[in-house]
C-alpha positions as CSV (number, residue, x, y, z in Angstrom):
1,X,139.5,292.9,118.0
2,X,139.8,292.8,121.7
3,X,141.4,289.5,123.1
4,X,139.7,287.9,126.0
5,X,141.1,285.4,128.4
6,X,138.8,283.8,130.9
7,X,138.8,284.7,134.8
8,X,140.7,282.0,136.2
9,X,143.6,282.6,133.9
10,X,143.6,286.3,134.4
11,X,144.0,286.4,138.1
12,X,146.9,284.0,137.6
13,X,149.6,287.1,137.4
14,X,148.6,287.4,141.3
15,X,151.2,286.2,143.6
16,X,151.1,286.1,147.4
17,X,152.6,288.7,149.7
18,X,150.9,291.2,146.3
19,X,149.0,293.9,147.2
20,X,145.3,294.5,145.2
21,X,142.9,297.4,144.6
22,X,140.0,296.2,144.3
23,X,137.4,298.6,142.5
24,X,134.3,299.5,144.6
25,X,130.7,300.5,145.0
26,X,128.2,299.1,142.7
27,X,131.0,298.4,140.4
28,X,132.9,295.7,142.7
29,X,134.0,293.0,140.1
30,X,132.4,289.9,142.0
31,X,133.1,287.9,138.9
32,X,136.9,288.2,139.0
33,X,136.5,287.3,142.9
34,X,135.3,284.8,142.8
35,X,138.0,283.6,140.5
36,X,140.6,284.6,143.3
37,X,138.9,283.2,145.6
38,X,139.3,279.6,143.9
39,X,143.3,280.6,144.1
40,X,142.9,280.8,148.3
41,X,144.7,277.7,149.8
42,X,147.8,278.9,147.1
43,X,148.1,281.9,148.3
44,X,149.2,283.9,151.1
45,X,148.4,287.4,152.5
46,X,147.5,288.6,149.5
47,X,146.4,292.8,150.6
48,X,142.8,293.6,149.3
49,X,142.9,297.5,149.2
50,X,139.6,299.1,148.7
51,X,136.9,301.8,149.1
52,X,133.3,300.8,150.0
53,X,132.9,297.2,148.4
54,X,128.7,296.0,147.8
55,X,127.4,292.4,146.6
56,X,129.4,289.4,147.5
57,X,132.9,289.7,148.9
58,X,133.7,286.0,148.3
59,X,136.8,286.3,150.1
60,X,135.7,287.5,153.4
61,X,135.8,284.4,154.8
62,X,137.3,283.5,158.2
63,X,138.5,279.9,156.6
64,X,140.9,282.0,153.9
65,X,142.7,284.3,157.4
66,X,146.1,283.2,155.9
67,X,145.5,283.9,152.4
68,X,144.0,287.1,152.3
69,X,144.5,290.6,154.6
70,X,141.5,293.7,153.9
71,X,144.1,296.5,154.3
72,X,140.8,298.7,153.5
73,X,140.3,302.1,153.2
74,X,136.5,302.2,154.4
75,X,134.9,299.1,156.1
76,X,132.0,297.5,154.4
77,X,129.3,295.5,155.4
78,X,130.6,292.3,153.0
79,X,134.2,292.7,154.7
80,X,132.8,293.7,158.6
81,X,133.2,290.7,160.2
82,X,136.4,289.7,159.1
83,X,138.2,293.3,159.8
84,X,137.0,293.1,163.2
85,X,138.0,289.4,163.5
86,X,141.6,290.4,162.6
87,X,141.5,289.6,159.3
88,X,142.2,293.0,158.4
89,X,142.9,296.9,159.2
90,X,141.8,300.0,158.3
91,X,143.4,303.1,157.1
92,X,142.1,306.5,158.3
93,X,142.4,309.0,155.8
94,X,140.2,311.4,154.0
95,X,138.7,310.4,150.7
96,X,140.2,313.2,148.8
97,X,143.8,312.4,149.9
98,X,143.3,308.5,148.8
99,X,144.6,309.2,145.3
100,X,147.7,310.9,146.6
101,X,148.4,307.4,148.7
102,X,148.5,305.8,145.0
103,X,150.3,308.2,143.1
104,X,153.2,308.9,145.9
105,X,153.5,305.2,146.2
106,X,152.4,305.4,149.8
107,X,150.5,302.4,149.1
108,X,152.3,300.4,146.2
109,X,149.8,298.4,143.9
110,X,150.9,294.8,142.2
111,X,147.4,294.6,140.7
112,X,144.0,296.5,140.2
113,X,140.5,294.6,139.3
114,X,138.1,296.6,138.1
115,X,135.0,296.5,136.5
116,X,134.0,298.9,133.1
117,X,131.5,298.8,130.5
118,X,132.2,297.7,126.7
119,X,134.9,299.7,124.8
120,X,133.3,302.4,122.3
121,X,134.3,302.5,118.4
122,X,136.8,304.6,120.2
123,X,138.0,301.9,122.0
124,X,137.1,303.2,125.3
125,X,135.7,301.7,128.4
126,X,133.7,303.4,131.0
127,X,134.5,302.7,134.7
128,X,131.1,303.1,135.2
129,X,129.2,304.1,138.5
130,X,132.7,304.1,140.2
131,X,135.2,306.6,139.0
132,X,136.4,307.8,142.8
133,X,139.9,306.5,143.7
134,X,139.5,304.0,141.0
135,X,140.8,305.8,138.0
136,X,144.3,306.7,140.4
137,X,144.9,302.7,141.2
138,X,144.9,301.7,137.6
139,X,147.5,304.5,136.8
140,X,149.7,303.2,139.4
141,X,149.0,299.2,139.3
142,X,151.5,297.6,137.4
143,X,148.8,295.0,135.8
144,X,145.3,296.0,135.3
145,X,142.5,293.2,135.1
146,X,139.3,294.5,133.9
147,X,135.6,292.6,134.2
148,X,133.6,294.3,131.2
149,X,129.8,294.1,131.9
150,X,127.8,295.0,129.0
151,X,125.4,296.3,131.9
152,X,127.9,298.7,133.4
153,X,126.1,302.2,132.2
154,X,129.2,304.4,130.5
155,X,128.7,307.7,132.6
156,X,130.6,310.9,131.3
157,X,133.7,312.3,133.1
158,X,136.7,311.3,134.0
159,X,136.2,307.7,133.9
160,X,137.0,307.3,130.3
161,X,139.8,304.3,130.2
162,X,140.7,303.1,126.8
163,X,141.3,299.2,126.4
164,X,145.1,299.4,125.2
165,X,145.4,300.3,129.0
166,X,144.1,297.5,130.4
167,X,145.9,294.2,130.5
168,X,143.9,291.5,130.8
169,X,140.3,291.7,129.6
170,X,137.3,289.1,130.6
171,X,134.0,289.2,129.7
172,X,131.0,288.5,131.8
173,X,127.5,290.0,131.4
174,X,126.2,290.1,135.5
175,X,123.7,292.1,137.0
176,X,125.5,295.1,139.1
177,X,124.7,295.2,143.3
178,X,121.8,296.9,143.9
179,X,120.3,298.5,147.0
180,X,116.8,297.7,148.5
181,X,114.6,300.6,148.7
182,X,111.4,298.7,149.1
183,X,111.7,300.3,152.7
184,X,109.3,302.4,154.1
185,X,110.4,305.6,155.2
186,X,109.8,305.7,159.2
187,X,108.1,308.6,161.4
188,X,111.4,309.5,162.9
189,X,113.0,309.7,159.2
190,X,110.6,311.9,158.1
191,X,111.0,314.1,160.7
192,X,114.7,314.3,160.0
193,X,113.9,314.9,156.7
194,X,111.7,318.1,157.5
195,X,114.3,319.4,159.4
196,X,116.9,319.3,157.4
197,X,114.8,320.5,154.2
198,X,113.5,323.8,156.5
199,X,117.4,324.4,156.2
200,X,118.2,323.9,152.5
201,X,117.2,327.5,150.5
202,X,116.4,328.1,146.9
203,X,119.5,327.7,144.8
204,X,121.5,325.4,147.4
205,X,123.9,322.9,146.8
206,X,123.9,319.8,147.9
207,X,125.4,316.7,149.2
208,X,124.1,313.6,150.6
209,X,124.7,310.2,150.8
210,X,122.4,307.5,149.9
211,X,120.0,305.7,153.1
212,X,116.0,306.4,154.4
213,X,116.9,310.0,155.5
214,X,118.9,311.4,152.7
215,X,115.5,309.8,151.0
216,X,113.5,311.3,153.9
217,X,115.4,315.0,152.8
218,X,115.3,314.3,149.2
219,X,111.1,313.6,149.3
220,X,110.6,317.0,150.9
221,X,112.1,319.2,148.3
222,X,109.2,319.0,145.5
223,X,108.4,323.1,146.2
224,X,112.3,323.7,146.4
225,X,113.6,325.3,143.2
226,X,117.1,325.7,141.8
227,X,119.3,322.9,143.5
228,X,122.4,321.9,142.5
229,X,123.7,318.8,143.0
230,X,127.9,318.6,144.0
231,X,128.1,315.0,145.9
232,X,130.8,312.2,146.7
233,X,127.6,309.8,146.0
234,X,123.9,309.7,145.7
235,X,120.7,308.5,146.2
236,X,118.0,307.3,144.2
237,X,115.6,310.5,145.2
238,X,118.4,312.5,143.0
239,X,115.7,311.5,139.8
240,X,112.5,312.4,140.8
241,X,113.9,316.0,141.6
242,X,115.4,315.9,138.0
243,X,112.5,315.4,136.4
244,X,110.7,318.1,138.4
245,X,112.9,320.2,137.1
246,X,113.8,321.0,141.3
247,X,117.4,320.3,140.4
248,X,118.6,322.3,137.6
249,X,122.2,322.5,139.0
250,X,121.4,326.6,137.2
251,X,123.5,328.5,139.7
252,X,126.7,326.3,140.4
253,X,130.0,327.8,140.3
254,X,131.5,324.2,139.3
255,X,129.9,322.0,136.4
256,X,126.9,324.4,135.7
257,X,124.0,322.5,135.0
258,X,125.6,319.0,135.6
259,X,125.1,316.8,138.7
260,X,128.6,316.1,140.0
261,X,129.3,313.2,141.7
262,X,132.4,310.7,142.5
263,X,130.5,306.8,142.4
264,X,127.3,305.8,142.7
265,X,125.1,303.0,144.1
266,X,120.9,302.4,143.7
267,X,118.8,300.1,141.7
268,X,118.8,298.9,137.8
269,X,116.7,301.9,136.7
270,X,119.0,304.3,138.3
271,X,121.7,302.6,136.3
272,X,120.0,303.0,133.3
273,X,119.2,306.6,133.7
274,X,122.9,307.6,134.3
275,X,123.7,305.5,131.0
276,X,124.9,307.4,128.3
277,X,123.2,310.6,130.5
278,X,125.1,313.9,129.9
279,X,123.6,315.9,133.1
280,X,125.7,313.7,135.3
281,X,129.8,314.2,135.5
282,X,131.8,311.1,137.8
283,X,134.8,312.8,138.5
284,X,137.8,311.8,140.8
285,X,137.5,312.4,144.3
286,X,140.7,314.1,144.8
287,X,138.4,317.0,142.9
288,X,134.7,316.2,144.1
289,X,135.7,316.2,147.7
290,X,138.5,319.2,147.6
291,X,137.4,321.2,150.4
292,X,138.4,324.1,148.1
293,X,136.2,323.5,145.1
294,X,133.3,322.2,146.9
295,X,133.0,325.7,148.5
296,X,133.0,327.7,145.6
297,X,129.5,326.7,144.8
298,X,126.8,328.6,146.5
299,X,124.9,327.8,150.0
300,X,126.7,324.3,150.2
301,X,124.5,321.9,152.3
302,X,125.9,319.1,153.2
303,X,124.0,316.9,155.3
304,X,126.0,313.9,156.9
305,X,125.6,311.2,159.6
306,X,127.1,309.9,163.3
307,X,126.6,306.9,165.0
308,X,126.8,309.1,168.3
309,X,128.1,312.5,169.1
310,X,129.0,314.0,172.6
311,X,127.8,316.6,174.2
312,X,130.2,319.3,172.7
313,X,129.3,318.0,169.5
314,X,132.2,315.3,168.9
315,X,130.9,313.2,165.8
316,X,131.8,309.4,166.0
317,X,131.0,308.4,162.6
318,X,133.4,305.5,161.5
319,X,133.3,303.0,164.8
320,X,131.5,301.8,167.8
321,X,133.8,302.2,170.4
322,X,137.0,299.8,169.2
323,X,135.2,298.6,166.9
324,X,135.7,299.7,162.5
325,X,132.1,300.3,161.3
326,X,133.0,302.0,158.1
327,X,135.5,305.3,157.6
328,X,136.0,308.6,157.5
329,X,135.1,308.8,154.0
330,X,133.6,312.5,152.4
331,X,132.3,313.8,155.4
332,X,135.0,316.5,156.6
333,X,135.7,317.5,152.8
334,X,132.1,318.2,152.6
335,X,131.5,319.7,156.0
336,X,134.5,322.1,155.8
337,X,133.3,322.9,152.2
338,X,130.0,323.6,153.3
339,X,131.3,325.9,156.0
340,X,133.6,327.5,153.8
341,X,131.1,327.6,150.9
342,X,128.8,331.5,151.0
343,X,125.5,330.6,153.5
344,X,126.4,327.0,153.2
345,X,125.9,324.7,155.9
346,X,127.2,321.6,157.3
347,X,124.5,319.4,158.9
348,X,124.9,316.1,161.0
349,X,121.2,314.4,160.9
350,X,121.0,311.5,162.4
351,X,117.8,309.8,164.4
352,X,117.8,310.7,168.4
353,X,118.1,306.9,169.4
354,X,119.3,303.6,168.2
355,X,116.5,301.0,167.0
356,X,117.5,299.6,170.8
357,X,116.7,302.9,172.4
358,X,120.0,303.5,173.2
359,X,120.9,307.6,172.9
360,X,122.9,308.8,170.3
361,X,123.4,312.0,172.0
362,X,125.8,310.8,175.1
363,X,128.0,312.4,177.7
364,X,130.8,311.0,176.6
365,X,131.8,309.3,173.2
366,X,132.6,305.3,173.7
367,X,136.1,304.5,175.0
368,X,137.7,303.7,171.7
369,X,135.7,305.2,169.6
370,X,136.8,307.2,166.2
371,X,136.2,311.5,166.3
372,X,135.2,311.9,162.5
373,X,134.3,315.6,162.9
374,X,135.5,317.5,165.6
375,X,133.6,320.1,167.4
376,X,134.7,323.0,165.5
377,X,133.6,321.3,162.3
378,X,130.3,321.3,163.8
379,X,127.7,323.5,163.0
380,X,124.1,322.0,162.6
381,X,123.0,318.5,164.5
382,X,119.6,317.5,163.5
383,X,117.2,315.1,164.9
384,X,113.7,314.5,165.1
385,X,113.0,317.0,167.8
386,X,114.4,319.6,166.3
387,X,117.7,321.3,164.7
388,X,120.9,322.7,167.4
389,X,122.9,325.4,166.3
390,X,126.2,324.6,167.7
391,X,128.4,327.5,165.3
392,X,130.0,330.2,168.1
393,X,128.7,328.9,171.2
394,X,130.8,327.6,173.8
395,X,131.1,324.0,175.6
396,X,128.4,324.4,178.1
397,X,125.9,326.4,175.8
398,X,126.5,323.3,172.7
399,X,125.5,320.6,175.6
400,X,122.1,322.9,176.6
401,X,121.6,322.8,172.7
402,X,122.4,319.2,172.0
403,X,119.9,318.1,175.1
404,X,117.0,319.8,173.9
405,X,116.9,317.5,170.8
406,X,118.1,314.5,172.4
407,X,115.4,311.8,172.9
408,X,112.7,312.9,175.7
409,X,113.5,309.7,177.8
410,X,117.4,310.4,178.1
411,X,117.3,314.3,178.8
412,X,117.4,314.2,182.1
413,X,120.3,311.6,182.3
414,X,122.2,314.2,179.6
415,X,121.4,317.3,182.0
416,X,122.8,315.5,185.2
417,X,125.8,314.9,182.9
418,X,125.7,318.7,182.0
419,X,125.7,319.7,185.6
420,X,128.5,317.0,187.0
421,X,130.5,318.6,183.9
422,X,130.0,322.3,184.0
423,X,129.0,323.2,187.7
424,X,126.3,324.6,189.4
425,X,125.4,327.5,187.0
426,X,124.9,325.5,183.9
427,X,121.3,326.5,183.4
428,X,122.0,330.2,183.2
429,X,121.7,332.1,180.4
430,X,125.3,333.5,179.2
């Protein structure tokens, strides 16, 4: 019989100056947290390494600057504020090289926190909607501290973790984070959403992250047939195509007929649909998002976002200007396995403005500001007026594409721009 301890003795073993991975997405173990965070004024610069973190993050507080540092690998709305106050860093790097920072002791870890589901008659545990770099920290930690949730859904794959390798085991029953989808999807995101769908073919591929326009996508598929589903994460709209049969996954070269996916974050009856369910596979991302398997499967569309791009099709997607937003994350795995994938295609979709009218289509990128996808990973921008074509073409013929679905009220700002940058001739046809 399994031997629990509560949280406030567990996170005892961590000492300052250690460095802890912190397990992520829905499956961030707020319980044990909060436990550490009763710890702050004892400790010292203790390093919180992590992926995308949701629900509380009690330690992101300004008043604990000398106790904890968010060496993070991809900046998340709980820990925001305190990165960009100095209270932490953040390291660029793709997410399918994040294991090999863990198991070539770039980054060395004293502890890991995670959060699973009940052991089996097996004995084993199931990291849940969170498999990603997760699975690589605990094989590299030297003490493992595991919350287990009786709501944490056991999902199939390589998240299977039996209890002998866990150290120190504490029992809570909590609610996992959830997203809000009680949003309505706007004009502008269903615009997206039409665009982007008139790109995806019968028998596609696809990847997508979770927001209103991978929704806005997702809702326009119900006369689509034979999609496959290869993704770092997902959304919510994944289910309703399921059970339209729309997504069958039949003509994948990787994981026929599963949906493949890396972690996952949605609502309570998302969570109980992937509970126990054998159609979905949460594998580790140094697989999901390898470049080389993602293009084996056929017409890979992968459909990504920017928080501005330039006019030769620069994608800022991790900062505004100095400024850590979030991270690199999937999106060059996915958009160089899209374009290596046979008639896939890698999409930026993102609205033409900010919800301050501010154009997301600019002359110049901010000073500062992060290039997540350079211009030869470019192929497809989207927007609401329309779809460029960007593959082949050269600087000045990109800029003509890019303007003609910027935002009416900032094209001729972005043609003056055009003309300062490329000369006289830049509205002939080459």
């Amino acid at each position: 019989m399994e031997k629990y301890i509560s949280a406030e003795e567990a996170v005892k073993i961590i000492k300052s100056k250690d460095k802890v991975f912190v397990h992520g997405s829905a499956a961030t173990p707020v319980f044990l947290l909060k436990a550490l965070e009763q710890r702050a004024e004892e400790l010292s610069l203790v390093e919180i390494i992590s992926l995308s973190t949701y629900g509380e993050m009690p330690l992101a507080k300004l008043d604990y600057i000398k106790s904890f540092y968010f060496n993070t690998l991809f900046v998340s709305q709980n820990n925001r504020e305190v990165i960009q106050a100095g209270m932490g860093s953040y390291i660029p790097v793709f997410l399918s090289e994040i294991p090999s920072l863990f198991h070539q002791r770039i980054i060395q870890l004293d502890v890991a926190l995670i959060h699973v589901s009940p052991p089996d008659l097996h004995g084993y545990c199931s990291l849940g909607v969170s498999v990603d770099i997760t699975m690589a920290a605990i094989k590299n930690a030297k003490h493992v501290i595991a919350q287990i949730n009786p709501l944490m859904p056991r999902t199939q794959g390589d998240g299977m973790l039996h209890i002998d390798e866990i150290n120190s085991l504490v029992l809570v029953e909590e609610a996992l984070p959830e997203i809000n989808y009680s949003k309505e999807i706007s004009e502008t995101e269903l615009a997206i959403g039409k665009n982007c769908a008139s790109l995806i073919e019968n028998g596609a591929t696809l990847q997508m992250g979770i927001g209103s326009i991978p929704d806005a996508v997702l809702g326009q598929l119900h006369q689509h047939k034979d999609i496959g589903i290869h993704t770092e994460m997902f959304s919510v709209g994944l289910i309703d195509l399921l059970n339209r049969g729309v997504i069958n996954n039949k003509f994948k070269q990787k994981h026929r007929r599963k949906v493949v996916t890396t972690f996952a974050i949605g609502n309570r009856a998302m969570y109980d649909f992937i509970n126990e369910n054998p159609v979905f596979s949460f594998l580790e991302s140094d697989y999901v998002n390898d470049a080389y398997v993602i293009s084996k499967n056929p017409k890979v569309t992968a459909i990504n976002s920017a928080i501005e791009i330039d006019l030769t099709g620069q994608v800022c997607a991790d900062s505004i200007g100095t400024k850590q937003f979030s991270g690199v994350g999937g999106q060059i795995d996915f958009m160089r396995g899209a374009s290596l994938s046979e008639g896939g295609k890698p999409i930026i979709a993102m609205s033409s403005i900010t919800n301050k009218g501010v154009s997301k289509i600019v002359p110049f990128l901010k000073e500062g500001a992060g290039v997540v996808s350079t211009r030869a990973n470019v192929h497809y921008v989207v927007t609401e007026y329309g779809i460029a074509y960007l593959f082949g073409k050269n600087l000045l013929q990109r800029a003509q594409e890019l303007i003609k679905i910027a935002h009416p009220m900032h094209r001729e700002v972005l043609e003056i721009a055009l003309r300062v940058r490329f000369g006289g001739n830049s509205f002939v046809g080459i």
